[in-house]
N, C-alpha and C positions, 0 to 999 in steps of 0.2 A: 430686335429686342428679344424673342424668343429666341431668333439664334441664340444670343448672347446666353440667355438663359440655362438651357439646354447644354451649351457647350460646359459652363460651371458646373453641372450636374453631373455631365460623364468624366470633368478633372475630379472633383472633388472623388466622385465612388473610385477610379483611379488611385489616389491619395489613399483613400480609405484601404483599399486592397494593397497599398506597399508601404502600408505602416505599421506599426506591433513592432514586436520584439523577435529576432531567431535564434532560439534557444537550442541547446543538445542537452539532451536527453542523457544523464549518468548513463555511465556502464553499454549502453546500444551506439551509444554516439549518433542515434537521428536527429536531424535536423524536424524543431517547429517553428510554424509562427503563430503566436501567440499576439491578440487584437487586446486581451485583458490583461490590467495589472493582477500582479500579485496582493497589492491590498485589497482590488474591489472584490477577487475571487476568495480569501480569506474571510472577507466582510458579510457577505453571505453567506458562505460556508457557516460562518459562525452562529449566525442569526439561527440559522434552519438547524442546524446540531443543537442547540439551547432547547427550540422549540421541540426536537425529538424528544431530548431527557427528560423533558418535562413529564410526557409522557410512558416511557420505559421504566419496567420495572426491573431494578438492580438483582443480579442472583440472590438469592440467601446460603449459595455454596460457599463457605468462606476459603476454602482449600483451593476449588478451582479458581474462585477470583481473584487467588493470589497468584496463583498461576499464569494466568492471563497479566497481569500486572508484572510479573516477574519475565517471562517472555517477551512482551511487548518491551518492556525497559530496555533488555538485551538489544533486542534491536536496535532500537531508536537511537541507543549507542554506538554499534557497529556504523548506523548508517551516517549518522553525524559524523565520526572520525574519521569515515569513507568523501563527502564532503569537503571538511577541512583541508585534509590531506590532498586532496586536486583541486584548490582553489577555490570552492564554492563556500567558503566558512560563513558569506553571508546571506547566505541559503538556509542556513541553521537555524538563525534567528526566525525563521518563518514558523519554526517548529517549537508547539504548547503542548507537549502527549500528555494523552490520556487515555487509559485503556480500561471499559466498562465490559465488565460480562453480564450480558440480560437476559430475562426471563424468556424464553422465546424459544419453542420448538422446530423453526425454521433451521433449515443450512446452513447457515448464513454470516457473514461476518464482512463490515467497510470498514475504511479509514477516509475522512472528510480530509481536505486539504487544511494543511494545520497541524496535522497529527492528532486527530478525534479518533479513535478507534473502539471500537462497537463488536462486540462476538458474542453471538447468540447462541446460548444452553444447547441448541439441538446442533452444533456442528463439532462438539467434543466427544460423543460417544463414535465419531468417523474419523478426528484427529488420533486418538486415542493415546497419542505418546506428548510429550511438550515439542520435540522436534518436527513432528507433523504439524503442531500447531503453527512453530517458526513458519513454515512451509508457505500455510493461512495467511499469516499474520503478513508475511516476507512480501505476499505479490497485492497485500490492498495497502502495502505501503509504499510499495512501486507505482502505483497507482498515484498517489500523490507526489513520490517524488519529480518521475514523471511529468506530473503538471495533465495527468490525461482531464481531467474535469477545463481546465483552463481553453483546452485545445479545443474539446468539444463543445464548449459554449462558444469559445472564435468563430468554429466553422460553422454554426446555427447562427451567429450573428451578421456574419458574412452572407450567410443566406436568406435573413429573414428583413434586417436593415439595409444591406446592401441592395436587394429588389427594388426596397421600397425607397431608395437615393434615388438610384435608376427612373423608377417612375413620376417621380419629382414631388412626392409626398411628406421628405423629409425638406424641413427648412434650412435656408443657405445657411443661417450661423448655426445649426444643430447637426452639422455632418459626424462631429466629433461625439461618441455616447460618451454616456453618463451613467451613472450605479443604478439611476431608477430605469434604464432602459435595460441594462445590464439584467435586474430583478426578473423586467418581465421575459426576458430570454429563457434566466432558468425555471419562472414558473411555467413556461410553454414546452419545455423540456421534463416539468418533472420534477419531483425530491431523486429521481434514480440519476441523475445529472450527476450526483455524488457518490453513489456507491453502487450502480451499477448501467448497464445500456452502453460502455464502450463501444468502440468497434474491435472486432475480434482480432486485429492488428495490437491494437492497444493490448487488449486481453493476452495475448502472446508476449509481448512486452512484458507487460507484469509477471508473467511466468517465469522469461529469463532472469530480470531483473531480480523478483524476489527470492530465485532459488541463490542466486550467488548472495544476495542478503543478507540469507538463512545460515550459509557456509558462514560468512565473514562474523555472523554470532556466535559461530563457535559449533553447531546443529548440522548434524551430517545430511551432507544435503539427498542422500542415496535413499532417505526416507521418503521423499515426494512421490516415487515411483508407487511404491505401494498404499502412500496415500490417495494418489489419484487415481487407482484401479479400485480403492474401497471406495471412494467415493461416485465411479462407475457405476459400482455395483448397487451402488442406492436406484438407480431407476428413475423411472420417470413418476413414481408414487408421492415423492416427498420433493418439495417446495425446495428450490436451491438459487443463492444469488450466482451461483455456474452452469445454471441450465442454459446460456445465453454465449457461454464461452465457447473456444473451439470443442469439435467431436473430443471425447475420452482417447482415443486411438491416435490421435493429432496428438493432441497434449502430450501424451506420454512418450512419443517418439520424437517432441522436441526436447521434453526435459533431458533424455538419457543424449540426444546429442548437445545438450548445454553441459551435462557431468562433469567431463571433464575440465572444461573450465573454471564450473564451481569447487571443485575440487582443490583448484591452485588457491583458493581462498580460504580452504576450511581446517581450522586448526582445533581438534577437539578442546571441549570442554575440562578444566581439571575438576575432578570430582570426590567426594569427600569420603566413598570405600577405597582409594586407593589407599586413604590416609589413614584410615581406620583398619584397613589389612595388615601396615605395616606398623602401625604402635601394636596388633594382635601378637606379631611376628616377633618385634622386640618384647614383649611380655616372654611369651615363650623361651626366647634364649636366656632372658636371665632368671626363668626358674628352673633352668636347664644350668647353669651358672652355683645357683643357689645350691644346688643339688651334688653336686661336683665338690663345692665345699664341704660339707655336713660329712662327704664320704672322707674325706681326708682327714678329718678331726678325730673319725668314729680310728 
């Protein structure tokens, strides 16, 4: 009988370990697996992102938190159409943006699976251009596209449930989790399960990922470089959700060997002094026009 027992135990955790989903990763082409759905990791997400706002106090900059909204939009477009366009169009649907600028003198800035996006006041005087912000904005939304929160709760439940199969603690009909077990995975994990504690694999990822992102909105992607040397340069003084990321000297010498690729994506922005040079331009010739008459009459 205990055989019997026992033997159920090591199929089922078996089972458990070759089931999920294996996903590829946009843009990297790695291979995961993935133990949670897409709605139970949304479900949560959503719950804990409500219960943040609740708390967070919105800018009163009305300029920069348009800014952020206008940025973030760009994205969210680029990366949608990037989607579609390789068959993931029902991936889209996953995505509700929103993009909040808070009070908050921190580093800082996530994006919740969903497309929740969150940038805190103290990480714009280091952006300092909208295209740096892309930059921000581009690798915590790789971050979701990704699926890095999804991944990292699998491998914590792989490890924390999976033991406890092994050990015969879990019941024969409860092999399968469930959202409330799901819960206590990410409360043992954390609110940073969402926007930050990767592995620094992960964090690399998002680097690559959101700099071609960044390009594919139109945001030259050549600005990273000097955003991630200023943001070096902050120190170890001020509070950063990248103090956990690779070294600054890592990062930097992967971005410039991603450039080039990002590059094949980046097609500037049209912008509205080109347009306003050249109505300046045609003024000019027809008072130059005008003028040429007046002499011919005199």
């Amino acid at each position: 009988m205990k055989i019997t027992k026992y033997l159920f135990i090591f199929v089922a955790a078996t089972m458990m370990a070759a089931c999920g989903t294996t996903n590829h990763v946009p843009i990297t082409g790695r291979k995961q697996n993935l133990l949670v759905s897409n709605e139970q990791v949304l479900s949560l997400s959503n719950q804990q992102y409500s219960e943040y706002m609740k708390s967070a106090k919105a800018s009163t900059d009305a300029a920069n938190t348009a800014m952020v909204k206008r940025v973030g939009q760009r994205l969210a477009n680029a990366v949608e159409a990037y989607l579609t366009a390789n068959g993931l169009a029902n991936e889209v649907k996953e995505y509700a943006w929103e993009f909040n600028l808070v009070q908050n003198t921190e580093v800082n800035a996530f994006c919740m699976p969903g497309g929740k996006i969150v940038v805190y006041e103290g990480i714009l005087p280091v952006t300092q251009n909208e295209a740096s912000l892309a930059v921000v904005l581009g690798h915590e939304i790789a971050h979701a596209v990704a699926k890095h929160s999804a991944e990292r709760i699998s491998n914590a439940y792989k490890q924390q449930y999976g033991m406890q199969i092994l050990s015969g603690v879990a019941q024969a009909a409860g092999v399968g989790y469930t959202t409330q077990q799901l819960g206590s995975v990410v409360l043992g994990l954390g609110s940073q399960v969402w926007s930050s504690g990767f592995s620094r694999s992960q964090e690399s990822e998002a680097d690559h990922i959101g700099l071609i992102f960044a390009a594919m909105a139109g945001y030259d992607p050549e600005v990273a470089v000097s955003f991630w040397q200023r943001m070096a340069a902050q120190g170890s003084g001020k509070t950063s959700i990248f103090s956990d990321h690779p070294s600054d000297e890592k990062r930097i010498k992967q971005i410039q060997q991603w450039m080039p690729e990002a590059k094949n994506y980046y097609k500037p922005m049209a912008t509205t002094t080109t347009s306003t040079t050249n109505k300046t331009t045609t003024t000019k010739k027809t008072t130059k026009k005008t003028t040429k008459k007046t002499t011919k009459k005199k």
